[in-house]
Biotite code that builds the C-alpha atoms (Angstrom):
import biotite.structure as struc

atoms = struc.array([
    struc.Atom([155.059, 121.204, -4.683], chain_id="A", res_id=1, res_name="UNK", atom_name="CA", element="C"),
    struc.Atom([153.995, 125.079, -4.652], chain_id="A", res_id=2, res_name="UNK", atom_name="CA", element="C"),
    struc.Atom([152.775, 125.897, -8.373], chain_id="A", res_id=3, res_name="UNK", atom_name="CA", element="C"),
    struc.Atom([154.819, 128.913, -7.962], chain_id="A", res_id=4, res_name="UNK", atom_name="CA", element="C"),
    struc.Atom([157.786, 127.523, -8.256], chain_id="A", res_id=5, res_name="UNK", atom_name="CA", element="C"),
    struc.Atom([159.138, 126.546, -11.748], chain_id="A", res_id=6, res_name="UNK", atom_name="CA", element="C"),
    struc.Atom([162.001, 123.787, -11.905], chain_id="A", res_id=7, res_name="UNK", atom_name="CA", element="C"),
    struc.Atom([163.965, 124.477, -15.332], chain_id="A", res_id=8, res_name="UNK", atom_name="CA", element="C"),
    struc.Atom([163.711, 121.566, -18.104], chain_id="A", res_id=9, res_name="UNK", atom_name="CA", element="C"),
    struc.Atom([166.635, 118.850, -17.970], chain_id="A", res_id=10, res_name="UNK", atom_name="CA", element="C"),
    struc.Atom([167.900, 120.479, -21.467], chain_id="A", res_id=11, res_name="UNK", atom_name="CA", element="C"),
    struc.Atom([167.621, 124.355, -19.791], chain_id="A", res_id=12, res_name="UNK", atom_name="CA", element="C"),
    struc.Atom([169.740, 122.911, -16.352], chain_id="A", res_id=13, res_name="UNK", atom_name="CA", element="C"),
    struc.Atom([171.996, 120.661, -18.628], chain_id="A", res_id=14, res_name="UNK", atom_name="CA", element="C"),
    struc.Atom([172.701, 123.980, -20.621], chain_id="A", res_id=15, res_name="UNK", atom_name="CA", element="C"),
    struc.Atom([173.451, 125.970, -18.008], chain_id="A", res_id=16, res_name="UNK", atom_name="CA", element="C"),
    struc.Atom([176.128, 123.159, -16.273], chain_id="A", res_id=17, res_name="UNK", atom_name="CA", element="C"),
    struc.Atom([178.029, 123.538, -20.000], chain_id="A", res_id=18, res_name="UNK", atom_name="CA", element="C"),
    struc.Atom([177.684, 127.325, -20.813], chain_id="A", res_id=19, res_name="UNK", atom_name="CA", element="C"),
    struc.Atom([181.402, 127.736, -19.351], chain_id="A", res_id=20, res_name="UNK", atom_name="CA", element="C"),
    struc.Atom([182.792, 125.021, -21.997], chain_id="A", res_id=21, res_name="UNK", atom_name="CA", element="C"),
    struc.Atom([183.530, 126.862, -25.611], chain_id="A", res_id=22, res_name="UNK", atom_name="CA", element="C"),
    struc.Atom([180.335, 126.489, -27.988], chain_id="A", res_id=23, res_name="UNK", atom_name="CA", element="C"),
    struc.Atom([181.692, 123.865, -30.379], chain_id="A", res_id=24, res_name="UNK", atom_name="CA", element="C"),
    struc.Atom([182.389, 121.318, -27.286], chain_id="A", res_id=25, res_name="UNK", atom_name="CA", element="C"),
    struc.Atom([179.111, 122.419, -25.764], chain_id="A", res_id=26, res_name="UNK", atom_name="CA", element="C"),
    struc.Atom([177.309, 121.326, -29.031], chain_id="A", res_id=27, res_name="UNK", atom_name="CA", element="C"),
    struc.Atom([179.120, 118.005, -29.517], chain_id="A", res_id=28, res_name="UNK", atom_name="CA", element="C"),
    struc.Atom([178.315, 116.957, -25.567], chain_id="A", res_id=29, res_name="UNK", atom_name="CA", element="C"),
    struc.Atom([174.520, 117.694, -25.880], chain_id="A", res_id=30, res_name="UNK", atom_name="CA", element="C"),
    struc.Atom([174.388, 116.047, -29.623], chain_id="A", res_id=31, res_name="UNK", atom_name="CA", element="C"),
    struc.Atom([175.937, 113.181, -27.212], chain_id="A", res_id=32, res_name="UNK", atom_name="CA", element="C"),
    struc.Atom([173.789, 113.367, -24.488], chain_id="A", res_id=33, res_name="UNK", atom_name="CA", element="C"),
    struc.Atom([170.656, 113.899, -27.041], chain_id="A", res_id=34, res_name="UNK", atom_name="CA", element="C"),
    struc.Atom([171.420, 110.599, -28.937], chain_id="A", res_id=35, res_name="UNK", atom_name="CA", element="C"),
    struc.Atom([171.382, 108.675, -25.925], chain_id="A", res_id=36, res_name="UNK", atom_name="CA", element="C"),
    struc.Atom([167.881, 110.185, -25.234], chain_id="A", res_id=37, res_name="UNK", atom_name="CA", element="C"),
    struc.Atom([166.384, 109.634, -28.668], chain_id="A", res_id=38, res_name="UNK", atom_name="CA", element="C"),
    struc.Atom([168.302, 106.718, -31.018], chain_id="A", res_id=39, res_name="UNK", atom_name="CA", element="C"),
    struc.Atom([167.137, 107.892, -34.212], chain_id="A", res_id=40, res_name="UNK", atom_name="CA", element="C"),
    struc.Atom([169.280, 110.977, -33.546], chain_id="A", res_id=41, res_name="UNK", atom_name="CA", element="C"),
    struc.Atom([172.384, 109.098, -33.179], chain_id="A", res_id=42, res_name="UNK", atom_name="CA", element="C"),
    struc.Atom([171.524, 106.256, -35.938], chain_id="A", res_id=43, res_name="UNK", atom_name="CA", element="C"),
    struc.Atom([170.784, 109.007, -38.079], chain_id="A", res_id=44, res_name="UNK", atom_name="CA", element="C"),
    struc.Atom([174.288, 110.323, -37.167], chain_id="A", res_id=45, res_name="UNK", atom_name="CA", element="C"),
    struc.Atom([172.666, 114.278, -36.903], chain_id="A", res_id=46, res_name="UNK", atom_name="CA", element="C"),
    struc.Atom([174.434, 116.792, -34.189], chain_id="A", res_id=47, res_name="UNK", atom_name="CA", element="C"),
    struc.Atom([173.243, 120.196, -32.860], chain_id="A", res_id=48, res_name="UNK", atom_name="CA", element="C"),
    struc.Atom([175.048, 122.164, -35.058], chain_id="A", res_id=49, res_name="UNK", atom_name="CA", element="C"),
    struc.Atom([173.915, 125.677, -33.616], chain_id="A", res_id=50, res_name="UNK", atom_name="CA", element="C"),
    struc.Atom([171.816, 126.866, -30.701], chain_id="A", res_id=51, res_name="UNK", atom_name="CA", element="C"),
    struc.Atom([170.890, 130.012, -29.362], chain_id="A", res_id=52, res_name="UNK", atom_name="CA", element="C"),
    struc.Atom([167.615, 131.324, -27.247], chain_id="A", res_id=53, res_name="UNK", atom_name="CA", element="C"),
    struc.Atom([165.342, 131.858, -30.461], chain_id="A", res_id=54, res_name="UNK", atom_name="CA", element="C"),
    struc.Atom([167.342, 129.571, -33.088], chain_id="A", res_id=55, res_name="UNK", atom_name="CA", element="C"),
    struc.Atom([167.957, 125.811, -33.111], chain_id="A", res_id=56, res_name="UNK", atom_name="CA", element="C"),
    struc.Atom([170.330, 123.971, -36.225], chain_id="A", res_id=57, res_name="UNK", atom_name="CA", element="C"),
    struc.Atom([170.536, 120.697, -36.750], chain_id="A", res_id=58, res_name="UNK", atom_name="CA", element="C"),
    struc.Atom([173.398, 119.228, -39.226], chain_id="A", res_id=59, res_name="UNK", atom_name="CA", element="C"),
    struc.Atom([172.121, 116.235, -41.360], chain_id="A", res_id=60, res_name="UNK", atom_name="CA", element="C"),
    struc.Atom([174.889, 114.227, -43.137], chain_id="A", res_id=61, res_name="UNK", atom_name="CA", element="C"),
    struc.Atom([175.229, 112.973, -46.302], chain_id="A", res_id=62, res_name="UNK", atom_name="CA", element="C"),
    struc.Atom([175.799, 109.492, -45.932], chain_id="A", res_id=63, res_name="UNK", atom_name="CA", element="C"),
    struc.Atom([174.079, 106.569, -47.974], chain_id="A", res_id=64, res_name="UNK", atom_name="CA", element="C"),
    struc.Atom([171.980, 105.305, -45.127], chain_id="A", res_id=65, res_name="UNK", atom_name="CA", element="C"),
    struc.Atom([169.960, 108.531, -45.490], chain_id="A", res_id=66, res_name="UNK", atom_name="CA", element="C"),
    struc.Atom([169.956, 108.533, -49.175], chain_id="A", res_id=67, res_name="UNK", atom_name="CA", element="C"),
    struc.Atom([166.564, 108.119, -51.243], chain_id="A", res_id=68, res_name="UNK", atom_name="CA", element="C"),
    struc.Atom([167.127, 106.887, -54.966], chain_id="A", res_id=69, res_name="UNK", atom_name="CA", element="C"),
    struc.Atom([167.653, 110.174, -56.300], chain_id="A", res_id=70, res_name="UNK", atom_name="CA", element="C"),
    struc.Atom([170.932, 110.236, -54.461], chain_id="A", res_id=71, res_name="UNK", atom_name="CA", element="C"),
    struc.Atom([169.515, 113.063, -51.890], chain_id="A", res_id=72, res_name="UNK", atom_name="CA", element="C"),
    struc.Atom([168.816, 112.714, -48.118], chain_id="A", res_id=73, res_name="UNK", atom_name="CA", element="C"),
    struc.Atom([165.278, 111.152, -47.671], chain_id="A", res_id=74, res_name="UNK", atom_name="CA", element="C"),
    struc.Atom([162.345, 113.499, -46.692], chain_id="A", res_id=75, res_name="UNK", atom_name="CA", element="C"),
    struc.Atom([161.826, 111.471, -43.631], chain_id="A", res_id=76, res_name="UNK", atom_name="CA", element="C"),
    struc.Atom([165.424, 111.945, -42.690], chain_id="A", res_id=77, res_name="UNK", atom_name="CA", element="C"),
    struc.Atom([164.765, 115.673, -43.345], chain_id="A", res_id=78, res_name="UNK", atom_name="CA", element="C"),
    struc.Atom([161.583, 116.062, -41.395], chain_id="A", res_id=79, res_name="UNK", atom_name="CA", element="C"),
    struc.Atom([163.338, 114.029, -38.695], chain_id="A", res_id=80, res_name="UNK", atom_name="CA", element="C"),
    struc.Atom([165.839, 116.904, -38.142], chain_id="A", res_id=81, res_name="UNK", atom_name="CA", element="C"),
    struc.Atom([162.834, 119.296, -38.674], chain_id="A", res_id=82, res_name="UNK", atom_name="CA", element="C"),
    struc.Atom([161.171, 117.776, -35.385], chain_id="A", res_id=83, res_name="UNK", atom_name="CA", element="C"),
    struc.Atom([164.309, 117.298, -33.283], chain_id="A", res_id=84, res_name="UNK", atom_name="CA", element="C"),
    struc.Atom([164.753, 121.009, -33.963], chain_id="A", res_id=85, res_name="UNK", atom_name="CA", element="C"),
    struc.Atom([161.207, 122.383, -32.657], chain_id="A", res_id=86, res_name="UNK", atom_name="CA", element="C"),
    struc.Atom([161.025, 120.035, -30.446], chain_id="A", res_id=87, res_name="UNK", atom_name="CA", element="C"),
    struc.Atom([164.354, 121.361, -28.805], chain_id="A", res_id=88, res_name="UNK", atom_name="CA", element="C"),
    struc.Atom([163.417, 125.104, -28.632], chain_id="A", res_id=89, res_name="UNK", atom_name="CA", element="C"),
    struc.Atom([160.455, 124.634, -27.379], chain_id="A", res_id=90, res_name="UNK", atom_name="CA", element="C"),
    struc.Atom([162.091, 122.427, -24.893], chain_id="A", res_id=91, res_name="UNK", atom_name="CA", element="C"),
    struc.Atom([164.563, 124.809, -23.969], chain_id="A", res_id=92, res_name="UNK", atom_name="CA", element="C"),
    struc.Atom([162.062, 126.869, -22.110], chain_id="A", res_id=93, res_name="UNK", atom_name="CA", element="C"),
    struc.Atom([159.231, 124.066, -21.003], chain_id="A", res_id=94, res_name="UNK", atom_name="CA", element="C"),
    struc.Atom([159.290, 123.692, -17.194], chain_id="A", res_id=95, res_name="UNK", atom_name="CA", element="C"),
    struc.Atom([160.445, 120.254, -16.025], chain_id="A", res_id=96, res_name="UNK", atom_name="CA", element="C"),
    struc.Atom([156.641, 119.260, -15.501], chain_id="A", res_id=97, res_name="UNK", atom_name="CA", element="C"),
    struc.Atom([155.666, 119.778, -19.291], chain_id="A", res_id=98, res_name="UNK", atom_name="CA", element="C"),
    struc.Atom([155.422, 117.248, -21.528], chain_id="A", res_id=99, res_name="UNK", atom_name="CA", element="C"),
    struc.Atom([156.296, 118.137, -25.098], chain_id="A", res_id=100, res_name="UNK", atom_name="CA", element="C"),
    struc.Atom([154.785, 116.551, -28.086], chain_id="A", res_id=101, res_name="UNK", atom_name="CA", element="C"),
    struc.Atom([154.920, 117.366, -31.843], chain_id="A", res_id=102, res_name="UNK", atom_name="CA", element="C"),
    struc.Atom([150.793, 117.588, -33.120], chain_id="A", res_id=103, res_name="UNK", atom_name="CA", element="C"),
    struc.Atom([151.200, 118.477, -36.826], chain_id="A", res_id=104, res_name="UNK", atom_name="CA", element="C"),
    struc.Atom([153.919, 118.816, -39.461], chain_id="A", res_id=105, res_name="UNK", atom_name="CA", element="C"),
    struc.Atom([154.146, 120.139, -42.262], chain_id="A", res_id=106, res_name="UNK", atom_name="CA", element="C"),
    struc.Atom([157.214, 120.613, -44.748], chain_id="A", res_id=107, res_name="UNK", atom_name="CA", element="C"),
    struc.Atom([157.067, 121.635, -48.448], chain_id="A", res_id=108, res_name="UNK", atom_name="CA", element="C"),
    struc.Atom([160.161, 120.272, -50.971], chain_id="A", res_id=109, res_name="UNK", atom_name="CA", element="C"),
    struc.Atom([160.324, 123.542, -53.641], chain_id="A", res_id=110, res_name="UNK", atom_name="CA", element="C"),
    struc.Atom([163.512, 121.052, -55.442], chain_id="A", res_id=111, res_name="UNK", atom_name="CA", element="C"),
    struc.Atom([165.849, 118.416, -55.032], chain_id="A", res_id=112, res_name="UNK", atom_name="CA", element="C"),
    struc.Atom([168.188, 118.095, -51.899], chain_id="A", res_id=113, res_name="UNK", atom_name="CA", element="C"),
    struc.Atom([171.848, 118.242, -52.673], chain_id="A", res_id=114, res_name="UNK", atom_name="CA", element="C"),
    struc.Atom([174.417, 117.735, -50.241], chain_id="A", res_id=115, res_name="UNK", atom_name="CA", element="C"),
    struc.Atom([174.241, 117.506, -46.538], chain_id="A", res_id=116, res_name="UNK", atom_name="CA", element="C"),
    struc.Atom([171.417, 119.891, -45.015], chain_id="A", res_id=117, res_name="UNK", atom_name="CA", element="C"),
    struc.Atom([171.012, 122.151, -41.867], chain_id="A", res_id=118, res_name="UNK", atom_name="CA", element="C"),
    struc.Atom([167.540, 121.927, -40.345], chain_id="A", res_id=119, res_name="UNK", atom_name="CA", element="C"),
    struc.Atom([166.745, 125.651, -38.238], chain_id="A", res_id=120, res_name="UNK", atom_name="CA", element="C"),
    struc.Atom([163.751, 126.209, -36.251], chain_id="A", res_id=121, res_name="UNK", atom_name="CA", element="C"),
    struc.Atom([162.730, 130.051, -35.438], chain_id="A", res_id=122, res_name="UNK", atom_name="CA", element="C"),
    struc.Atom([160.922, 131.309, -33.254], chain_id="A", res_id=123, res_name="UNK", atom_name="CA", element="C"),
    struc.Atom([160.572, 134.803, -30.588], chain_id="A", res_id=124, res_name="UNK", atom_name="CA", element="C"),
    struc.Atom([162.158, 133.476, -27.219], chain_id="A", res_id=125, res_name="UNK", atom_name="CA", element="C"),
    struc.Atom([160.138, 135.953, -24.832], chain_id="A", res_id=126, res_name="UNK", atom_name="CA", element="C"),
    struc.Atom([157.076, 134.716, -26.305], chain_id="A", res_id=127, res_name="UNK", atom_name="CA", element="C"),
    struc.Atom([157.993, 130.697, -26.336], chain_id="A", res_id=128, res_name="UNK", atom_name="CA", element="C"),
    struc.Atom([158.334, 131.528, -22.449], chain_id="A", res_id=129, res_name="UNK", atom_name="CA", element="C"),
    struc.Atom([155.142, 133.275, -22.080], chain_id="A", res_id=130, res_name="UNK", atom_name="CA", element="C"),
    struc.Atom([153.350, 130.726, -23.563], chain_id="A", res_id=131, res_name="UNK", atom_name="CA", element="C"),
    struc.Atom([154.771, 127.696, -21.574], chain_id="A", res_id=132, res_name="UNK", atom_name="CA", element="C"),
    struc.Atom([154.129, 129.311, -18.257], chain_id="A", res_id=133, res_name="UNK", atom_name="CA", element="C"),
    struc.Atom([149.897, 128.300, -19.079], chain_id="A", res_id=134, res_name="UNK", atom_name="CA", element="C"),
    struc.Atom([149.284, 124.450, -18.133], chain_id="A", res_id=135, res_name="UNK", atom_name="CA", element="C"),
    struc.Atom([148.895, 123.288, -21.734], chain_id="A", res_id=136, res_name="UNK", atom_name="CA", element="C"),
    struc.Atom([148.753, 124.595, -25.122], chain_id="A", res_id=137, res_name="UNK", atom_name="CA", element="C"),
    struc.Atom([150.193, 124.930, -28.869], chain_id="A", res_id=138, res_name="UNK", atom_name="CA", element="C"),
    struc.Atom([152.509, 126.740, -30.843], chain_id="A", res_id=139, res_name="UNK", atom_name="CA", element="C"),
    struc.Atom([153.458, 126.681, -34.487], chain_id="A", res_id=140, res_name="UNK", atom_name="CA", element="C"),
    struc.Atom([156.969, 126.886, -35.074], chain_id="A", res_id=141, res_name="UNK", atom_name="CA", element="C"),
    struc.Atom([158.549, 127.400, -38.784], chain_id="A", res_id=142, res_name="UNK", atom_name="CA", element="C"),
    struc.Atom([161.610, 125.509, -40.048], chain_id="A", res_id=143, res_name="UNK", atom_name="CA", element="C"),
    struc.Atom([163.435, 125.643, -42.605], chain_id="A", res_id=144, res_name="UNK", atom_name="CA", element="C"),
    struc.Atom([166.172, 123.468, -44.624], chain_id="A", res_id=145, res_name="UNK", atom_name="CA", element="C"),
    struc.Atom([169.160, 124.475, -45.776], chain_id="A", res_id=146, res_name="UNK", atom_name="CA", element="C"),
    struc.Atom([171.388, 122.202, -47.867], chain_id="A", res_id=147, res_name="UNK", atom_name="CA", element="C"),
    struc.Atom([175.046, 122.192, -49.058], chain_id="A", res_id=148, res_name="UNK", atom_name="CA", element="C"),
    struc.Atom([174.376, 124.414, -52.029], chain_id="A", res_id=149, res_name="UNK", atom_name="CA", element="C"),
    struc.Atom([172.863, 127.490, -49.851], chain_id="A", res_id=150, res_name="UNK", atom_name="CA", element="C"),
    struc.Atom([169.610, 126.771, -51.240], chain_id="A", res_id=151, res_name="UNK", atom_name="CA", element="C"),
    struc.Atom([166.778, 126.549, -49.071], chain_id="A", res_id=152, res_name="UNK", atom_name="CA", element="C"),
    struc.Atom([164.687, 123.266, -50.985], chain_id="A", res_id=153, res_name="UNK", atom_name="CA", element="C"),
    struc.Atom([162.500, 122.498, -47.732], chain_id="A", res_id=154, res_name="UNK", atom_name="CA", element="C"),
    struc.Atom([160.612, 124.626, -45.192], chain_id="A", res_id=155, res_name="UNK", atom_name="CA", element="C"),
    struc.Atom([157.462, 124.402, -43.882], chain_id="A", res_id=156, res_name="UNK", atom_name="CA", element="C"),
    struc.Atom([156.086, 124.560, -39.793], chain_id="A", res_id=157, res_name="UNK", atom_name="CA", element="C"),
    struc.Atom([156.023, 121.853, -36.728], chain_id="A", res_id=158, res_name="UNK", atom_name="CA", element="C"),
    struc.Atom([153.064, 122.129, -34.060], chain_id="A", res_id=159, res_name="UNK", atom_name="CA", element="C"),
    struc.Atom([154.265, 121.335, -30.858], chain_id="A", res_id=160, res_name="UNK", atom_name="CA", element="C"),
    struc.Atom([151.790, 121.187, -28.242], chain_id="A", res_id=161, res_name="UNK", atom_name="CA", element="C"),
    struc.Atom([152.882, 120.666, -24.749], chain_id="A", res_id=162, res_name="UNK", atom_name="CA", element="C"),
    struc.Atom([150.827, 119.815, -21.519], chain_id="A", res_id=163, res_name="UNK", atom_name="CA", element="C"),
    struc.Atom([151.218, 119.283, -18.172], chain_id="A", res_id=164, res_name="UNK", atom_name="CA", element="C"),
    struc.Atom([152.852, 116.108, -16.768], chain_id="A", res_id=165, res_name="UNK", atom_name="CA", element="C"),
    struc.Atom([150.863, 113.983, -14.760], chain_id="A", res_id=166, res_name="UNK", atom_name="CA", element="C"),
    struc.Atom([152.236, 112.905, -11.510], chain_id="A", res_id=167, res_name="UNK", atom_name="CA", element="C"),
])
């Protein structure tokens, strides 16, 4: 295959199939499609809750399975949704021959969790592009946690690194 030629990512061409289908239905088919791709994101009973070019959510639940004894949703549950969230922007713009991978995270908890939470990862879309066009590399991308309250008791950054898939 010619290097110059990029094929889009499944979740870019999978995107683009639904962008005629009004947001909120677009959002429940790829939470779908997602948790048949990774289980934990379906056991875990998360959904895409927003998505946009520089700007992933995703919702987190409040139900007991995710509960620590405190009553709040686990930190594991939390950085779970922090990953899924990174791990989707960047994947938005990775070519179909990249391989994605999470190298480092890091999340801070400033207070207790109350409520369900909203995990968003940031990050400049033209420059997430420019990056993935090299063969491998790293980016950090910042998330932050938002839970029922409006308060904002987690954020931190995900690593992703991404290379290119051998064939």
């Amino acid at each position: 295959m010619n290097d110059s030629v990029r094929r889009k990512s499944l979740l870019a061409s999978i995107q683009a199939r639904l962008s005629p289908l009004p947001r909120p239905l677009q959002y429940r088919i790829l939470s779908f499609l997602f948790g048949r791709f990774s289980p934990y994101f379906r056991t875990n009973r998360m959904r895409i809750a927003d998505m946009a070019k520089d700007e992933i959510t995703i919702a987190v639940p409040n139900h007991r399975a995710l509960r620590n004894h405190v009553r709040g949703i686990h930190a594991a549950a939390i950085n779970l949704a922090c990953e899924y969230a990174s791990g989707l922007l960047l994947g938005q713009y990775a070519d179909a021959d990249k391989v994605v991978v999470v190298k480092t995270m890091h999340l801070e908890i400033h207070k207790p969790i109350t409520g369900a939470v909203r995990a968003t990862a940031r990050h400049d879309g033209k420059e997430l592009a420019d990056m993935l066009a090299q063969d491998k590399g790293s980016v950090r991308i910042p998330v932050t946690v938002v839970d029922s309250t409006g308060a904002t008791p987690v954020s931190g950054y995900m690593d992703i690194a991404w290379f290119k898939r051998r064939r």
